[in-house]
C-alpha positions as CSV (number, residue, x, y, z in Angstrom):
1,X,0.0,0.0,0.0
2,X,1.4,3.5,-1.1
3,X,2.1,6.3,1.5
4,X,0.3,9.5,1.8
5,X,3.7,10.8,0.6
6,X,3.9,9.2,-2.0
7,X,0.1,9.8,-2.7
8,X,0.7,13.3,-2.9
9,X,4.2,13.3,-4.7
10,X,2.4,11.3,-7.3
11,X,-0.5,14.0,-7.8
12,X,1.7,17.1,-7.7
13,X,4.0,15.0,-10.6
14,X,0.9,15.0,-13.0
15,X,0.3,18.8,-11.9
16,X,3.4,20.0,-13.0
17,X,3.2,17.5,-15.9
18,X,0.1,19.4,-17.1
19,X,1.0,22.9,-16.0
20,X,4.2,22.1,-18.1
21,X,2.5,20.9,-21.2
22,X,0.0,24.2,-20.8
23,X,2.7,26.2,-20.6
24,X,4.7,25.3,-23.9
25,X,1.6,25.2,-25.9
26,X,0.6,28.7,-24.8
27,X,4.3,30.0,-25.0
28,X,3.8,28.4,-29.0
29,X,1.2,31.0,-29.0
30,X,3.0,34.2,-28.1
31,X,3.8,37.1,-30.3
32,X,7.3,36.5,-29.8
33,X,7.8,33.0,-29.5
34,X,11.8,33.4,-30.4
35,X,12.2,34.6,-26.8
36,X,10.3,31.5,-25.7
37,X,12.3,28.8,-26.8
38,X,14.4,27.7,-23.7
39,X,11.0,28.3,-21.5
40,X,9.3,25.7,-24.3
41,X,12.1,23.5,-24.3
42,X,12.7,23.3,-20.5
43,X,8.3,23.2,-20.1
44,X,9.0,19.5,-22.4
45,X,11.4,18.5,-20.6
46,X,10.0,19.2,-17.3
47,X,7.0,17.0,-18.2
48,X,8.9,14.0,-19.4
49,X,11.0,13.8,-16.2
50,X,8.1,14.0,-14.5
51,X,5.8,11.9,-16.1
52,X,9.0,9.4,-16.2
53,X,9.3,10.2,-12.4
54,X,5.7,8.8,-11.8
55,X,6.0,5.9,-13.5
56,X,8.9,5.2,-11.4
57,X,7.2,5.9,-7.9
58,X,3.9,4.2,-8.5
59,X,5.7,1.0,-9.3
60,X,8.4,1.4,-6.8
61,X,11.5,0.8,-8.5
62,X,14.6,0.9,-6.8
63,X,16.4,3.3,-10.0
64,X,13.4,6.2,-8.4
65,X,16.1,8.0,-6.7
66,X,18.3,8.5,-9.4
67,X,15.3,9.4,-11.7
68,X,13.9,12.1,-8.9
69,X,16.9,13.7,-8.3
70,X,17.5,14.7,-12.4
71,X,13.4,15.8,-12.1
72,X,14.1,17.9,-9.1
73,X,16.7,19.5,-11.2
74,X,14.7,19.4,-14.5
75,X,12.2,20.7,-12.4
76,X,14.4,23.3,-10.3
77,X,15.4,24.4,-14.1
78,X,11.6,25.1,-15.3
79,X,10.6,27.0,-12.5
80,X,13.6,30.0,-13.2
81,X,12.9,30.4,-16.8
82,X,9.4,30.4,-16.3
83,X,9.5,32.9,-13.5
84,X,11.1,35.0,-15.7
85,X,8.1,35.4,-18.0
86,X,5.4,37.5,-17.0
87,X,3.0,35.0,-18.9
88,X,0.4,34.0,-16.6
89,X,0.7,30.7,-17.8
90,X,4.4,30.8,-17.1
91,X,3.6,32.0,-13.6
92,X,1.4,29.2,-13.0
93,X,3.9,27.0,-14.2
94,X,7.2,28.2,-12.0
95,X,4.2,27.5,-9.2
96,X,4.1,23.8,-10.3
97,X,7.6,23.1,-10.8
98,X,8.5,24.6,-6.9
99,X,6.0,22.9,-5.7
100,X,7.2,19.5,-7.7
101,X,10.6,20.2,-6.7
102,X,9.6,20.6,-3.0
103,X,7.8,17.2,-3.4
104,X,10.6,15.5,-4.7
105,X,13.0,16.7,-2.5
106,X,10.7,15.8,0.5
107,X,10.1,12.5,-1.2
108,X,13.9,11.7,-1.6
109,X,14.4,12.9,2.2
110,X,12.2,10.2,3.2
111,X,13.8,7.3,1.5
112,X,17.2,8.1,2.5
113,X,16.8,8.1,5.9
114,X,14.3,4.9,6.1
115,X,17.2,2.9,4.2
């Protein structure tokens, strides 16, 4: 049976997996999407890691560390480009990813001190 934790890190994945995805297809949007490519790029990447990330935790794999700590840096990434935009969607999105990488880190905490 899965933690609350867990539970929660799982949900707040698929949050910033969505927020992410939002965000580059809005950012493909913008008047001047030139200035948007590293925030679309790092918004892709941010929601494979994390959608990887998931996949990872729900079955419990023992390689989950090593995945969550490249998606809390993935993640860490995301959040300062995005927060550099004053897009709303981008704002929403820096939201996600601190609150992803907060998660994961929390997460991570956990396991390392229960082994």
């Amino acid at each position: 049976m899965k933690s609350e934790k867990t539970n929660n890190l799982e949900h707040i994945l698929i949050k910033c997996i969505t927020a992410c995805e939002t965000c580059a297809t809005l950012c493909l949007q913008e008047d001047h999407v030139k200035m948007m490519v590293k925030c679309i790029q790092l918004d892709r990447d941010c929601a494979d890691i994390c959608a990887l990330t998931s996949r990872f935790v729900a079955r419990n794999s023992p390689h989950a560390q090593h995945v969550m700590r490249e998606c809390i840096e993935i993640c860490q990434a995301c959040h300062d480009e995005c927060a550099k935009h004053e897009h709303d969607h981008c704002q929403k999105c820096a939201e996600a990813c601190q609150e992803c990488v907060d998660a994961c880190k929390d997460w991570l905490a956990s396991k390392t001190t229960t082994m």
